[in-house]
N, C-alpha and C positions, 0 to 999 in steps of 0.2 A: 504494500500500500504506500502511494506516495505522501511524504507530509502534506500534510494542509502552507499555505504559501499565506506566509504575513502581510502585513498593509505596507511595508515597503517594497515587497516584489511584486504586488497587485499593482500600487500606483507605477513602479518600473514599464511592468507591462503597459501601461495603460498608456503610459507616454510615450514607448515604442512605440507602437501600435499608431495612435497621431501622428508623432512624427513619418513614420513610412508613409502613412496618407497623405499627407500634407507635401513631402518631396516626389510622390506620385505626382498630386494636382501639378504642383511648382514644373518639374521636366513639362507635362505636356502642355504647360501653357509657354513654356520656352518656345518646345519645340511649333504651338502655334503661333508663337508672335515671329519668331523668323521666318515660317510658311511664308504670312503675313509682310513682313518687311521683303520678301524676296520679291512679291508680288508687287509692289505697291513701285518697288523699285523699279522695273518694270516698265512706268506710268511716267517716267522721268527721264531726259538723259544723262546720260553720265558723263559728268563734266567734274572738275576739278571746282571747288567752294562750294558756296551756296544755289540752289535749284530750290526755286519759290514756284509749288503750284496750287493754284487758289479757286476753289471749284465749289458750288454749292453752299458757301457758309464755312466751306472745310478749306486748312492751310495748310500743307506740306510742304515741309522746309526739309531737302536734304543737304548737309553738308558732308563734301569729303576733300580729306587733305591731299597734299599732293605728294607723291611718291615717286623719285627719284630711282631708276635703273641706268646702270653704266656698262654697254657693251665692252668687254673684259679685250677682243682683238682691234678694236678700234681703238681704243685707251693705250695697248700696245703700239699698236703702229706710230699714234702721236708720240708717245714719249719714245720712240725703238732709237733717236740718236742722242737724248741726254744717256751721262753716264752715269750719274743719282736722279730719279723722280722728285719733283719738288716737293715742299713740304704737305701739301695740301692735298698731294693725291697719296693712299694709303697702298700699302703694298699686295692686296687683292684688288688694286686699283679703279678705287672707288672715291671720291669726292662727297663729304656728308654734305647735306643742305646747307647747315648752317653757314660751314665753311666756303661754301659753293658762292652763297649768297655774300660775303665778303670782299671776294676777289677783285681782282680789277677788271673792266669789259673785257679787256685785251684776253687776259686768262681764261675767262669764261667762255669766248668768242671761240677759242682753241679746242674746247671740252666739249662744245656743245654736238658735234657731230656724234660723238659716244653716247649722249644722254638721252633716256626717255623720261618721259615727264608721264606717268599715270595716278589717274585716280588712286587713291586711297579706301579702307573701307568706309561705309557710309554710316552717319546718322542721320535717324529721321525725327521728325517732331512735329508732332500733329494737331493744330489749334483749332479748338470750333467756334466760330461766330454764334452756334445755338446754343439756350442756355436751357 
């Protein structure tokens, strides 16, 4: 026969038991709000900042940063006659933003054939005119 289970392991249980429901609801409304956001997404272009769309009372504001890719043999080719890289490009030969955004035109004017400029992931933000 098993013991009888005290008021501490009953409220144990009892809290399990919520909690696993509760991380149940939480996942699948994760999993429907990015449905959701994939969709919505969709409904916009995908540009680099802010994308304002304003329909019905409803406001859809997505914003995405911008993300920075550097082709690795283009990057090569530019620098293939210095004998040190300078300081600003790193030696998987990449340019951070920040630093990117520093430079002189001249510097940058030299970079830019390596560089792609893409969107970032997105946030969205959805305001109602209804109350």
């Amino acid at each position: 026969m098993k013991p009888a289970l005290s008021q501490d392991d009953l409220e144990f249980i009892a809290l399990a038991n919520e909690f696993r429901d509760f991380q149940e609801r939480y996942d699948n409304i994760k999993e429907k709000l990015s449905s959701l956001k994939d969709q919505l997404l969709t409904k916009v272009p995908e540009e680099i900042g802010d994308v304002v769309k304003d329909c019905g009372g409803i406001k859809l504001t997505v914003s995405r940063p911008e993300n920075f890719e550097w082709d690795a043999d283009i990057m090569q080719e530019i620098f293939s006659s210095d004998e040190e890289l300078p300081k600003h490009i790193t030696k998987r030969l990449v340019v951070y933003k920040k630093t990117f955004h520093k430079l002189s035109d001249e510097d940058k004017e030299r970079l830019m054939p390596a560089l792609t400029r893409k969107p970032g992931p997105a946030k969205l933000k959805v305001e109602s005119a209804i109350v």
